[in-house]
N, CA, C and O atoms as a Maestro MAE file, in Angstrom:
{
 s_m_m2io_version
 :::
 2.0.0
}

f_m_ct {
 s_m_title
 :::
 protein
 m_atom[264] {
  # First column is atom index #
  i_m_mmod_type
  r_m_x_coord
  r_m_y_coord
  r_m_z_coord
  i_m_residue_number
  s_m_chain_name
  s_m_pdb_residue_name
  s_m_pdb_atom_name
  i_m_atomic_number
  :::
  1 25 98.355 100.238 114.170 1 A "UNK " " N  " 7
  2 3 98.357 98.877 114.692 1 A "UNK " " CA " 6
  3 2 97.308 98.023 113.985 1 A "UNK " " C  " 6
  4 15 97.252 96.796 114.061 1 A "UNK " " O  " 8
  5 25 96.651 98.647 113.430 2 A "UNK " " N  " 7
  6 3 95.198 97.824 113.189 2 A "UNK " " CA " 6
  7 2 95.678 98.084 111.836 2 A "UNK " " C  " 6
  8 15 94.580 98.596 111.617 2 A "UNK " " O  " 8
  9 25 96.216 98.198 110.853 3 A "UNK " " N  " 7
  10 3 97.146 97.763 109.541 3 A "UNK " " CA " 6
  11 2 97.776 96.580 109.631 3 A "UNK " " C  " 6
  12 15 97.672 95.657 108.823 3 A "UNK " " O  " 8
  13 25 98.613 96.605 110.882 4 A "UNK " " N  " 7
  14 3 99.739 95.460 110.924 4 A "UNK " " CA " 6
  15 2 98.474 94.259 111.262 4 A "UNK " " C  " 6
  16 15 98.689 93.143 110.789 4 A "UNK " " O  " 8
  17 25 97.215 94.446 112.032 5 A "UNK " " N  " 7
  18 3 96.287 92.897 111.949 5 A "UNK " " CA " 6
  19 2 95.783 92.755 110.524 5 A "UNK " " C  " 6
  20 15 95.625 91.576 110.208 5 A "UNK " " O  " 8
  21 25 95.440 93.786 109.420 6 A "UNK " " N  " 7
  22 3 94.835 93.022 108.778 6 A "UNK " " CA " 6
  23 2 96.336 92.636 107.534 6 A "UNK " " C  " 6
  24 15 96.267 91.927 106.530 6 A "UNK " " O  " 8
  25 25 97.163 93.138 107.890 7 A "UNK " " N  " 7
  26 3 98.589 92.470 107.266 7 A "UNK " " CA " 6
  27 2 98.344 91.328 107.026 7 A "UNK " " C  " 6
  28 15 98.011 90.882 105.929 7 A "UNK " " O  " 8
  29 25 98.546 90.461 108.485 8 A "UNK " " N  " 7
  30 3 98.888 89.431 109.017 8 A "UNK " " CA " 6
  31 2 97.844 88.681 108.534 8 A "UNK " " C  " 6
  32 15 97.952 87.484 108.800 8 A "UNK " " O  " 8
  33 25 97.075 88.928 108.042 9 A "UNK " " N  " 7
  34 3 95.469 88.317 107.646 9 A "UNK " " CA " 6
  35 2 95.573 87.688 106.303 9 A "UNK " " C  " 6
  36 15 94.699 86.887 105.971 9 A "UNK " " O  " 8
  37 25 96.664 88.001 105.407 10 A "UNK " " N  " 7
  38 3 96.374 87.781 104.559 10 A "UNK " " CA " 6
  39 2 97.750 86.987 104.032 10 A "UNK " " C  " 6
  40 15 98.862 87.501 104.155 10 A "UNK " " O  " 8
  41 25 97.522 85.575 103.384 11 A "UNK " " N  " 7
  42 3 98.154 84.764 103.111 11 A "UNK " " CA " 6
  43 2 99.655 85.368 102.332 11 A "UNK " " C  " 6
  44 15 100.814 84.987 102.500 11 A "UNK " " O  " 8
  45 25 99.102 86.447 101.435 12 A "UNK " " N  " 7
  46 3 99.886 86.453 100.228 12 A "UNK " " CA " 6
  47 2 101.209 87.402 101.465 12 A "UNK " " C  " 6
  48 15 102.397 87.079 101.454 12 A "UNK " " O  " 8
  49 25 100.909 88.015 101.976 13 A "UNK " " N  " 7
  50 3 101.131 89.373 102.682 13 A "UNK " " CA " 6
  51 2 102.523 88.153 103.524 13 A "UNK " " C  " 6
  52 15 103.728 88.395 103.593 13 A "UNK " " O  " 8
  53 25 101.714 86.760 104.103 14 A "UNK " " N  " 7
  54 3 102.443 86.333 105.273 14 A "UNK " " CA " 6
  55 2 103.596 85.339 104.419 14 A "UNK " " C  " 6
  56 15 104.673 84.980 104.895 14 A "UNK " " O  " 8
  57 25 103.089 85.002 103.061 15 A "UNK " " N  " 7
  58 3 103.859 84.307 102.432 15 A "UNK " " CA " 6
  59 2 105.322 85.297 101.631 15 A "UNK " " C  " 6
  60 15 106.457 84.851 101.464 15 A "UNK " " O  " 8
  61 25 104.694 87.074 101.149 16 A "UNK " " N  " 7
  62 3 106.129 87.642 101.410 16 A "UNK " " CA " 6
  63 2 107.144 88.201 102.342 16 A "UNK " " C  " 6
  64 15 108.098 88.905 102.010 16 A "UNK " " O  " 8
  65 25 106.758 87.711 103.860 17 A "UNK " " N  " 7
  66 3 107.257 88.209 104.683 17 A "UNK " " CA " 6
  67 2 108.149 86.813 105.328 17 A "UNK " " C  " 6
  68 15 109.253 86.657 105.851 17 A "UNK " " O  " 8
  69 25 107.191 86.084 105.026 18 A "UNK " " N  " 7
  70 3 108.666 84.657 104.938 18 A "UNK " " CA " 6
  71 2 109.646 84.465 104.067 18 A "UNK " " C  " 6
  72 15 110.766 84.060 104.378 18 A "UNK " " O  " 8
  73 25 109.232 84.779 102.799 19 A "UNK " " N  " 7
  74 3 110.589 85.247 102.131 19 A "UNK " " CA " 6
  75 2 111.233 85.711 102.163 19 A "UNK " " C  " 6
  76 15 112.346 85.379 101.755 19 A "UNK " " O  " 8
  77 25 110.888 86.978 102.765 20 A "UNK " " N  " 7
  78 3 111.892 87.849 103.137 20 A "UNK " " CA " 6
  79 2 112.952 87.717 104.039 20 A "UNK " " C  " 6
  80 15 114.116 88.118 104.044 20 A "UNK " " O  " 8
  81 25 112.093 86.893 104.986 21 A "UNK " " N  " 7
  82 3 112.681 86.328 106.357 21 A "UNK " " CA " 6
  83 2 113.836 85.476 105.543 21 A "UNK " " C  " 6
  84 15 114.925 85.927 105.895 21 A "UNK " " O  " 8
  85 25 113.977 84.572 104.731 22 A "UNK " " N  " 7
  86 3 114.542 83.031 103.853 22 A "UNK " " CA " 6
  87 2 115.095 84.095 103.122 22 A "UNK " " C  " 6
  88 15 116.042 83.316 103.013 22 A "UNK " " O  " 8
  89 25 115.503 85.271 102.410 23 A "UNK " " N  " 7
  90 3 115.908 85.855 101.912 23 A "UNK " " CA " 6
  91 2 117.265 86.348 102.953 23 A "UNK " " C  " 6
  92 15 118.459 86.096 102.795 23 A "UNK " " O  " 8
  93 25 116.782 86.913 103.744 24 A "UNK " " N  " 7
  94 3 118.050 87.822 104.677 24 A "UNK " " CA " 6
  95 2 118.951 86.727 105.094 24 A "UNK " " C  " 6
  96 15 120.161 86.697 104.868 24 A "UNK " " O  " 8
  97 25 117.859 85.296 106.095 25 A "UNK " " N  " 7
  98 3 119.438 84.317 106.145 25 A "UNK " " CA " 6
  99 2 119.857 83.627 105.795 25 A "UNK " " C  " 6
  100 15 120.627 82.801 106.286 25 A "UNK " " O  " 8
  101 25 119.373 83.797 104.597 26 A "UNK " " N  " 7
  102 3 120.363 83.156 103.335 26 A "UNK " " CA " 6
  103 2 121.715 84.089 102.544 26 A "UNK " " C  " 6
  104 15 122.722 83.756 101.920 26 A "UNK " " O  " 8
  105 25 121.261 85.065 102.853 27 A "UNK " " N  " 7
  106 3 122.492 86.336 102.532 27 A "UNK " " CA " 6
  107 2 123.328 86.489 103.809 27 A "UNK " " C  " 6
  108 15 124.388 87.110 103.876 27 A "UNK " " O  " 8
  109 25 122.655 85.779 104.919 28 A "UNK " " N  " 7
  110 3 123.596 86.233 106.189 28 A "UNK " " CA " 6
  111 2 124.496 84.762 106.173 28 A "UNK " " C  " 6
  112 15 125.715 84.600 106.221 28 A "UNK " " O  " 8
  113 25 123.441 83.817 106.091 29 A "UNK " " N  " 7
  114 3 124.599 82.350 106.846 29 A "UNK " " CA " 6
  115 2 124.848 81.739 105.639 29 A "UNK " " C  " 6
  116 15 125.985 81.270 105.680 29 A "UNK " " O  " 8
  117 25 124.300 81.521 104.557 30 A "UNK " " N  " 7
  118 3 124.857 80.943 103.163 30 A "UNK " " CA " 6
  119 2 124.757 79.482 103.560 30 A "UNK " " C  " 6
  120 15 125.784 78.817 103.703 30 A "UNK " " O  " 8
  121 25 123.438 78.917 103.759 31 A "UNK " " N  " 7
  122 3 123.142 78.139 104.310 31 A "UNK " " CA " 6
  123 2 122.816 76.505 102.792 31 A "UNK " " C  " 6
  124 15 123.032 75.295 102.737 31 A "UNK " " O  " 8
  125 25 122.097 77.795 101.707 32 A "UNK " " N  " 7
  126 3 121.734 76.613 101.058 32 A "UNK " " CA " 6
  127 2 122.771 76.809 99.604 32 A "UNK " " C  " 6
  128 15 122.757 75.828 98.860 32 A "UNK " " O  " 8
  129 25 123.555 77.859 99.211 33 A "UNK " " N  " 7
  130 3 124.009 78.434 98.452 33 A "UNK " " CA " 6
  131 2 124.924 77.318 97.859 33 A "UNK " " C  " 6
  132 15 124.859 76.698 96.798 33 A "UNK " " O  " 8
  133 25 125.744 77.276 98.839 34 A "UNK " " N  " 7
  134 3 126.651 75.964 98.518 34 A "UNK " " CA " 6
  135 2 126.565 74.539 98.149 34 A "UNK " " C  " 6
  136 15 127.510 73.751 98.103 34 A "UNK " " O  " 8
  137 25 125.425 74.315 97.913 35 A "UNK " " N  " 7
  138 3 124.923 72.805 98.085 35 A "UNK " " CA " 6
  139 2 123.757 72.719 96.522 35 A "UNK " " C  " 6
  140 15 123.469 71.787 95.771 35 A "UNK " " O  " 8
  141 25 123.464 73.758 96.554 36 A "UNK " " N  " 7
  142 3 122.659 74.149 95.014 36 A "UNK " " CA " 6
  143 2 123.267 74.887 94.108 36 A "UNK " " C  " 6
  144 15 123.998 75.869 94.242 36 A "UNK " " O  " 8
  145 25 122.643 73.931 92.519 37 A "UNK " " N  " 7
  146 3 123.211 74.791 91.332 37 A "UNK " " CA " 6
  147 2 122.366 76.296 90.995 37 A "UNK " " C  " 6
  148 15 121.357 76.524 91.662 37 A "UNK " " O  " 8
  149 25 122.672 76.985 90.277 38 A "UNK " " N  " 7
  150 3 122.695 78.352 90.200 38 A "UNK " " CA " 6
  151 2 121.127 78.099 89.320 38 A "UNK " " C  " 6
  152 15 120.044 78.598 89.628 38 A "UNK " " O  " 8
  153 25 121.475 76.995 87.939 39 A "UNK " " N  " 7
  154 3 119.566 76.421 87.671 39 A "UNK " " CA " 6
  155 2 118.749 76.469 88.701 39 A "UNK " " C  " 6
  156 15 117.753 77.191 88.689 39 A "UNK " " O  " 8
  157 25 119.140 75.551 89.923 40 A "UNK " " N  " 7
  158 3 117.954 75.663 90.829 40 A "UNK " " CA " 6
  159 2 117.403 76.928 91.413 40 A "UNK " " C  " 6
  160 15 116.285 76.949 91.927 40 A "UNK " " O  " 8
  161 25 118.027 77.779 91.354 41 A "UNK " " N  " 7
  162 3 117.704 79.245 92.335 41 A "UNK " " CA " 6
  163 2 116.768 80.074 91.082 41 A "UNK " " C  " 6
  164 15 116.026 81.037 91.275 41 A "UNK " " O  " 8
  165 25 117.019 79.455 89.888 42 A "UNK " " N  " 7
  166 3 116.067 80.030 88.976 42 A "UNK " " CA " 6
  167 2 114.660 79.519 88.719 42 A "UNK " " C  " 6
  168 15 113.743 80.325 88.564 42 A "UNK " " O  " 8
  169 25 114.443 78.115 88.664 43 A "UNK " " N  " 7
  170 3 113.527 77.210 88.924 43 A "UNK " " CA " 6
  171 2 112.702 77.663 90.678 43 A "UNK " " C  " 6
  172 15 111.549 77.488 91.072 43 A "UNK " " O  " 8
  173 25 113.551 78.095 91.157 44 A "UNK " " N  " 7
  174 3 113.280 78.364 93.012 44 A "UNK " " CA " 6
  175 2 112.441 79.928 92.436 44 A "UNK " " C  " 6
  176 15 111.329 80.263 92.844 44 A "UNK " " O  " 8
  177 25 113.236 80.699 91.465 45 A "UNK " " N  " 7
  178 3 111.746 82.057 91.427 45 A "UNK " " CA " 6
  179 2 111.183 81.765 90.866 45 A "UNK " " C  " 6
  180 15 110.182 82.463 91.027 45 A "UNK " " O  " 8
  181 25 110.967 80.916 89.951 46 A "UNK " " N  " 7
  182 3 109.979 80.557 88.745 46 A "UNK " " CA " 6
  183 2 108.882 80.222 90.409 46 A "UNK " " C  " 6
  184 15 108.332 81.031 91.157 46 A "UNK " " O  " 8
  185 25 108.935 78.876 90.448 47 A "UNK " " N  " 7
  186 3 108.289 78.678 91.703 47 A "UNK " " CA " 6
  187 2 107.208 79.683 92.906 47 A "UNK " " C  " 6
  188 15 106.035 79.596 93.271 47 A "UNK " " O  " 8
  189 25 108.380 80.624 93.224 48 A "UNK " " N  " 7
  190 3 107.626 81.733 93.931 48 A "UNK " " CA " 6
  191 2 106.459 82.236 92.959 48 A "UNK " " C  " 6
  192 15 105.246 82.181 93.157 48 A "UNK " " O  " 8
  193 25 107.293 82.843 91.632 49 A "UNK " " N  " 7
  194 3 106.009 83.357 90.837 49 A "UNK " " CA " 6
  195 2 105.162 82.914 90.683 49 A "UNK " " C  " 6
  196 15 104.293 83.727 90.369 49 A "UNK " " O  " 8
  197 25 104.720 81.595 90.736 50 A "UNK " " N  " 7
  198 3 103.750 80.640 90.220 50 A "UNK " " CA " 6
  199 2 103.177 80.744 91.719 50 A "UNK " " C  " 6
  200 15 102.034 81.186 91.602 50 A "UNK " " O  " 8
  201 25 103.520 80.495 93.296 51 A "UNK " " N  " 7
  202 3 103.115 80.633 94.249 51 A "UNK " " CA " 6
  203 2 102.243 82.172 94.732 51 A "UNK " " C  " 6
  204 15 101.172 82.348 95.312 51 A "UNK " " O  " 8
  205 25 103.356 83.195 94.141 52 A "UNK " " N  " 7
  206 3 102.020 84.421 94.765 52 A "UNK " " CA " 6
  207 2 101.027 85.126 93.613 52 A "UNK " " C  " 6
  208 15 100.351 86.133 93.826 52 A "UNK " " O  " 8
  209 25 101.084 84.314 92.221 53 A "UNK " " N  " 7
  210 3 99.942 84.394 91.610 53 A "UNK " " CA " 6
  211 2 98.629 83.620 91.908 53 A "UNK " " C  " 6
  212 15 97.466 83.990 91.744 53 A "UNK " " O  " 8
  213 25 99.188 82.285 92.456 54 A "UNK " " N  " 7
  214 3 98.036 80.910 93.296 54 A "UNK " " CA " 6
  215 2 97.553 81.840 94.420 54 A "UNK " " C  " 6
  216 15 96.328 81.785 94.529 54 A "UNK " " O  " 8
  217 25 98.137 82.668 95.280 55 A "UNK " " N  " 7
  218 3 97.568 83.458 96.352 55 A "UNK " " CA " 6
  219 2 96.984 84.615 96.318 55 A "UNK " " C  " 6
  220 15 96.282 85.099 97.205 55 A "UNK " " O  " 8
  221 25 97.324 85.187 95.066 56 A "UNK " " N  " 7
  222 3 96.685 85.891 94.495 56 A "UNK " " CA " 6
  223 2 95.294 86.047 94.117 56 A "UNK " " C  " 6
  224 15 94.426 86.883 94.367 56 A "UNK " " O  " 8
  225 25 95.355 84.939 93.412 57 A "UNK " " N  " 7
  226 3 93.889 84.206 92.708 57 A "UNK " " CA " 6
  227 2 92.452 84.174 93.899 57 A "UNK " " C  " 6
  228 15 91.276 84.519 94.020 57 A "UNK " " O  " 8
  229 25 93.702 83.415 94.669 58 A "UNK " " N  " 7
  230 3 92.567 83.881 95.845 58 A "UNK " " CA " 6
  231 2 91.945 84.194 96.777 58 A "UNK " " C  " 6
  232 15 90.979 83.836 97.450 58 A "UNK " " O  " 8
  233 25 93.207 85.488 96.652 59 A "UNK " " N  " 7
  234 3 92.648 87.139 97.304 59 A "UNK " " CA " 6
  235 2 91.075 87.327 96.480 59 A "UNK " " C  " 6
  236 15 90.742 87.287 95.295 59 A "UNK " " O  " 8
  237 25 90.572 87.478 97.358 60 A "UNK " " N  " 7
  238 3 89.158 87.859 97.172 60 A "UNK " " CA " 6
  239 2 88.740 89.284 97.724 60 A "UNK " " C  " 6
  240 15 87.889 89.810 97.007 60 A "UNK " " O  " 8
  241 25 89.077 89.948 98.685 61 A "UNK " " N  " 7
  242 3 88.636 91.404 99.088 61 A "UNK " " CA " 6
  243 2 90.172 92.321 99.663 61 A "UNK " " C  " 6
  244 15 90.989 92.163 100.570 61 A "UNK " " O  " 8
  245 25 90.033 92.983 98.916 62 A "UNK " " N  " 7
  246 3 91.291 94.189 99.348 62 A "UNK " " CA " 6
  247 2 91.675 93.713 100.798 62 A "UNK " " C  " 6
  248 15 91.185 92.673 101.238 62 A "UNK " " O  " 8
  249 25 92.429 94.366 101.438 63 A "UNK " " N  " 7
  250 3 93.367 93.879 102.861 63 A "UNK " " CA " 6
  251 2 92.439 95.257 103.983 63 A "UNK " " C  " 6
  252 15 92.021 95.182 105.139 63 A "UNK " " O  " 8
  253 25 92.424 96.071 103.261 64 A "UNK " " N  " 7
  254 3 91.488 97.000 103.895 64 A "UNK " " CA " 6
  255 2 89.752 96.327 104.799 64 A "UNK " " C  " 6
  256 15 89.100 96.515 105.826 64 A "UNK " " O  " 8
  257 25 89.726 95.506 103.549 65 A "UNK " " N  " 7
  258 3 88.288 94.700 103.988 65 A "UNK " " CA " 6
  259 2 88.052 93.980 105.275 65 A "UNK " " C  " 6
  260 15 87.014 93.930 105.934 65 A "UNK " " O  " 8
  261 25 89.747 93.181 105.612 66 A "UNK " " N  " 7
  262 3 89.953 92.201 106.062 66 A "UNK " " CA " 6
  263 2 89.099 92.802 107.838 66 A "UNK " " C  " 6
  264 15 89.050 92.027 108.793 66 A "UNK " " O  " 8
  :::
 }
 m_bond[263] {
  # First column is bond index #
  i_m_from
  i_m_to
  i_m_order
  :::
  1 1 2 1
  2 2 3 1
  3 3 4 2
  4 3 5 1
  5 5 6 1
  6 6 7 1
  7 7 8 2
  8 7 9 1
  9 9 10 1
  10 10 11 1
  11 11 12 2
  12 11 13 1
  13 13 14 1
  14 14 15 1
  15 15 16 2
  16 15 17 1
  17 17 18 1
  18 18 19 1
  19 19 20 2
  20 19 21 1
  21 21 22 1
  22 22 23 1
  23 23 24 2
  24 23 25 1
  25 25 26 1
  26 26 27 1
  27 27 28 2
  28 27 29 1
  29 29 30 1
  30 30 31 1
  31 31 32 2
  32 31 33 1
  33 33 34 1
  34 34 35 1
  35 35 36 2
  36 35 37 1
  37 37 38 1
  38 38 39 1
  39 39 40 2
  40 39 41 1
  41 41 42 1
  42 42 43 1
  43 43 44 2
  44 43 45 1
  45 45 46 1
  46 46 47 1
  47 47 48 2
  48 47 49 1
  49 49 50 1
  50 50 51 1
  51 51 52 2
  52 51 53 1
  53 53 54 1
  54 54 55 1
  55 55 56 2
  56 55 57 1
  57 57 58 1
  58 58 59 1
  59 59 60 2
  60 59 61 1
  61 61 62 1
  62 62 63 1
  63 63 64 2
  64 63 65 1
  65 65 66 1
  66 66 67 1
  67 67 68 2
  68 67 69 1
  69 69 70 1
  70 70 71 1
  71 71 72 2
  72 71 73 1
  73 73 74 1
  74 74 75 1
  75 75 76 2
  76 75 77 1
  77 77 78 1
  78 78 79 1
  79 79 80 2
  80 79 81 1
  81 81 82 1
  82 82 83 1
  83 83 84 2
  84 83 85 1
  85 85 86 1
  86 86 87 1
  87 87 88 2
  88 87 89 1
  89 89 90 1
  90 90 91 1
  91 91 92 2
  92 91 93 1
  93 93 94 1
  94 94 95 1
  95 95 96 2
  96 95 97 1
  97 97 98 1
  98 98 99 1
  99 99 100 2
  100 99 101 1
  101 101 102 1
  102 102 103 1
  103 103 104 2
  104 103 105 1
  105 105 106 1
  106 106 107 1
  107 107 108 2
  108 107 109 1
  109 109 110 1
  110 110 111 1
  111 111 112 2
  112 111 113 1
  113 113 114 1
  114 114 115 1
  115 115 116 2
  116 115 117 1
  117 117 118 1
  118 118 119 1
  119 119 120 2
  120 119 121 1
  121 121 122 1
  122 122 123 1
  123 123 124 2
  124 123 125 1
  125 125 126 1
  126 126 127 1
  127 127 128 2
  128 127 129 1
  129 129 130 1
  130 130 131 1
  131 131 132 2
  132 131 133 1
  133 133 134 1
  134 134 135 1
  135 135 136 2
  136 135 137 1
  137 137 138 1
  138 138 139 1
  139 139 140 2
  140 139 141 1
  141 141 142 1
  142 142 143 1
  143 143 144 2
  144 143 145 1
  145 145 146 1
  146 146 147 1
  147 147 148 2
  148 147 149 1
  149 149 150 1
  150 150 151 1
  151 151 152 2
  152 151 153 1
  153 153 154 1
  154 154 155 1
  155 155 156 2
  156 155 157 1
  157 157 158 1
  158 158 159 1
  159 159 160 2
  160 159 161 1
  161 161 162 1
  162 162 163 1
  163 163 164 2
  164 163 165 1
  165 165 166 1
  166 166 167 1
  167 167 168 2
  168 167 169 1
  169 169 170 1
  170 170 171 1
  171 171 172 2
  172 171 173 1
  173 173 174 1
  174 174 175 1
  175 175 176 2
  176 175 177 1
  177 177 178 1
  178 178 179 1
  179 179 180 2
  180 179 181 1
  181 181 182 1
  182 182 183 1
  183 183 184 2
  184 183 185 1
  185 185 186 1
  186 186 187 1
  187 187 188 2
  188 187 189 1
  189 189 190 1
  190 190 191 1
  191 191 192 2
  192 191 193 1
  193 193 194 1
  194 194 195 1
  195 195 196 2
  196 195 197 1
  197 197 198 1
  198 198 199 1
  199 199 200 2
  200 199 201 1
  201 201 202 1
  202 202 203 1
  203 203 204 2
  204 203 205 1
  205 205 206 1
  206 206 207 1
  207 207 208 2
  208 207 209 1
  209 209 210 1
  210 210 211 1
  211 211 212 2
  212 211 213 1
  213 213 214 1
  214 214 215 1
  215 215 216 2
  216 215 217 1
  217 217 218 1
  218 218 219 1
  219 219 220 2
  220 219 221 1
  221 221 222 1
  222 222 223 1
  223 223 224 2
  224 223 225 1
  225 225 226 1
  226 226 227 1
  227 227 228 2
  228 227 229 1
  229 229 230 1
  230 230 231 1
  231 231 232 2
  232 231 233 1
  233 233 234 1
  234 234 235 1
  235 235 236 2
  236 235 237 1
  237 237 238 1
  238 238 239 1
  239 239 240 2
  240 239 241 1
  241 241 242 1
  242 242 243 1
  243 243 244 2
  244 243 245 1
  245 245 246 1
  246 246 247 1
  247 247 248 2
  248 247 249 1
  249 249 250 1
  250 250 251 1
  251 251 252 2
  252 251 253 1
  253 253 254 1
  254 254 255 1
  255 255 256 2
  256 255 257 1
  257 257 258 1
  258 258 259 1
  259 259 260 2
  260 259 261 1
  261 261 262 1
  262 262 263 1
  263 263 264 2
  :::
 }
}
């Protein structure tokens, strides 16, 4: 239990678990699929990558620390 708090502690940790979340119902309801070109969904990971290297940066102490 005391894993799952310092999880939650940490930005990068909460920012891939919303994706994940935006990942599943988007494979379940096909919500934005239809309405965007196939460029944008590539520009959309470029994006992420550039986002959990910024959170990355500044991770400052292991998750253990937290």
């Amino acid at each position: 239990m005391n894993t799952l708090k310092t999880i939650f502690k940490s930005k990068t940790m909460m920012f891939a678990l919303a994706l994940a979340i935006f990942g599943v119902l988007e494979m379940n309801l096909k919500v934005f699929a239809p309405h965007l070109s196939p460029e944008f969904f590539g520009w959309f990971s470029i994006l992420i990558s550039v986002i959990v290297a910024v959170l990355r940066v500044f991770t400052t102490m292991p998750l253990d620390k937290k």
